[in-house]
FIDODO-616002 format. One record per residue (C-alpha): residue in three letters; x, y, z. Coordinates in steps of 0.25 Angstrom, whole numbers, always signed. Example, Ala and Ser with C-alpha at 12.3 -4.5 7.8 and 13.67 -1.06 7.14 Angstrom:
BEGIN
<aa->ALA, c1->+49, c2->-18, c3->+31>
<aa->SER, c1->+55, c2->-4, c3->+29>
END
This chain:
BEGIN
<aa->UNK, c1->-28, c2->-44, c3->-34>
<aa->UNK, c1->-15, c2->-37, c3->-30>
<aa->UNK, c1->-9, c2->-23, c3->-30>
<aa->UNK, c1->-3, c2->-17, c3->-35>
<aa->UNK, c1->+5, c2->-27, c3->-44>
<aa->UNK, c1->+14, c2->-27, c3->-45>
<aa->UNK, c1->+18, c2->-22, c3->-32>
<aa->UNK, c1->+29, c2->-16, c3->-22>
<aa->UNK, c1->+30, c2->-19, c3->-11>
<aa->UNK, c1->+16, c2->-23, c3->-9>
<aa->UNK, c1->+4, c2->-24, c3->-15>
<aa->UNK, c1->-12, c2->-28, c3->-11>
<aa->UNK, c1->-18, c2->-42, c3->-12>
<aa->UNK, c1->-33, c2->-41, c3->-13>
<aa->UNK, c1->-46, c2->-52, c3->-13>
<aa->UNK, c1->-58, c2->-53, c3->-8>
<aa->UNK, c1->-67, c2->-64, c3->-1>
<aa->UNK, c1->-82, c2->-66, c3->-5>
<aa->UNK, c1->-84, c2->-75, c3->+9>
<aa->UNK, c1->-75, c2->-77, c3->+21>
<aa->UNK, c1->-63, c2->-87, c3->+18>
<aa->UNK, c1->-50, c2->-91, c3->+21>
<aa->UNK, c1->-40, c2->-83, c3->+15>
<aa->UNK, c1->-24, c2->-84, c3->+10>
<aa->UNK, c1->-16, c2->-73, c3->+2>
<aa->UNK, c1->+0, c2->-78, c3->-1>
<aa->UNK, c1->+10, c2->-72, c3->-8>
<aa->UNK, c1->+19, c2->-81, c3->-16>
<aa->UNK, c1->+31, c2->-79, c3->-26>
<aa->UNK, c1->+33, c2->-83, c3->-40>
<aa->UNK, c1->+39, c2->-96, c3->-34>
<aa->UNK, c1->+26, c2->-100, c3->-27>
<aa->UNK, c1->+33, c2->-98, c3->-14>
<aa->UNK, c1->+24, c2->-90, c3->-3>
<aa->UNK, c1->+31, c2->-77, c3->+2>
<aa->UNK, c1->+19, c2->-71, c3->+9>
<aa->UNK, c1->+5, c2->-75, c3->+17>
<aa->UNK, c1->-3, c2->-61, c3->+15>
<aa->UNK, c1->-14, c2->-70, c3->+22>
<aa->UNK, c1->-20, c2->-81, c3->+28>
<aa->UNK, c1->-35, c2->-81, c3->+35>
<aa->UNK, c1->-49, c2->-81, c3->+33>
<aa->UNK, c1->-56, c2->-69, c3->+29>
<aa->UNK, c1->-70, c2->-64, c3->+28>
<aa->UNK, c1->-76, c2->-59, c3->+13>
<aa->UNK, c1->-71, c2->-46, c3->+9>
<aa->UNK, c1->-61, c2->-39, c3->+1>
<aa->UNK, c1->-45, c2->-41, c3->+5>
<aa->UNK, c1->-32, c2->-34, c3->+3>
<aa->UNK, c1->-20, c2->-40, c3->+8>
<aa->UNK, c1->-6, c2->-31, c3->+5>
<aa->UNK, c1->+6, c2->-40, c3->+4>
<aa->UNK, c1->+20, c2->-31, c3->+7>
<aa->UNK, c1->+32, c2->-37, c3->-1>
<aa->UNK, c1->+43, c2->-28, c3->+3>
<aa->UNK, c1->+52, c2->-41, c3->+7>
<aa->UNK, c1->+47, c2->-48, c3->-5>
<aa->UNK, c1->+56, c2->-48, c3->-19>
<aa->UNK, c1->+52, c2->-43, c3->-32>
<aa->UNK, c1->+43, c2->-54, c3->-40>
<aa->UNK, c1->+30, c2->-60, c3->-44>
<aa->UNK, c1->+22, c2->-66, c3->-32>
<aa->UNK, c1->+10, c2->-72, c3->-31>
<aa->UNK, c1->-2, c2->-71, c3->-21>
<aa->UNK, c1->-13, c2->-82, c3->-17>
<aa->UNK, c1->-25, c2->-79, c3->-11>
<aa->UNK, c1->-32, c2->-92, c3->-8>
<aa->UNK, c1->-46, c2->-91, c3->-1>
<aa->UNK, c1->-55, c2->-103, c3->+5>
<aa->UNK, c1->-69, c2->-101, c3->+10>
<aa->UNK, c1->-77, c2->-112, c3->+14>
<aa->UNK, c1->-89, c2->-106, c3->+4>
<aa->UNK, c1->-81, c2->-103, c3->-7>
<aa->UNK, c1->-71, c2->-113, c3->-7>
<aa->UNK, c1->-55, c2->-110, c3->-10>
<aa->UNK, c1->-51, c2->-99, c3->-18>
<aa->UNK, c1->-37, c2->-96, c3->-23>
<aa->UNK, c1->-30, c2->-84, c3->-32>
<aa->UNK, c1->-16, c2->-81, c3->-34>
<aa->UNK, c1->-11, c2->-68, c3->-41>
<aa->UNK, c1->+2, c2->-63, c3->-46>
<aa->UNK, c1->+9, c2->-51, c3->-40>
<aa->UNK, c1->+21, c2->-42, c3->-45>
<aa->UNK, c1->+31, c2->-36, c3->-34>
<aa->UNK, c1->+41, c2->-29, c3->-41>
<aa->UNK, c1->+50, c2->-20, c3->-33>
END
């Protein structure tokens, strides 16, 4: 989840892992077009924050995607709405 939401001019993705896996958090707009990679990389289990700045970012709904692929657990993927308002 995020927040807050809505936000300005940022705002605090968190997730957590139960194993160690391969991990990507993107940001995209209403249009489906990607305006931000929060992440890319593998990552051991644990609890995450990631803090995405929007300053340079118009007012609108957007979209985050946090896709996870661990070899013991398979592919994961969960995509959230989120409300910048400025």
């Amino acid at each position: 989840d995020n927040y807050p939401n809505p936000f300005n001019p940022s705002t605090v993705i968190e997730f957590g892992l139960k194993s160690r896996a391969s991990v990507s958090l993107t940001v995209y707009n209403a249009a489906g077009i990607q305006v931000a990679l929060l992440f890319k990389g593998d990552l051991p289990a644990g609890t995450y924050s990631n803090r995405w700045l929007a300053a340079n970012i118009p007012s609108g709904t957007y979209f985050y995607r946090l896709e996870v692929s661990s070899g013991s657990n398979g592919r994961f993927s969960d995509t959230r709405k989120m409300i910048l308002i400025k």
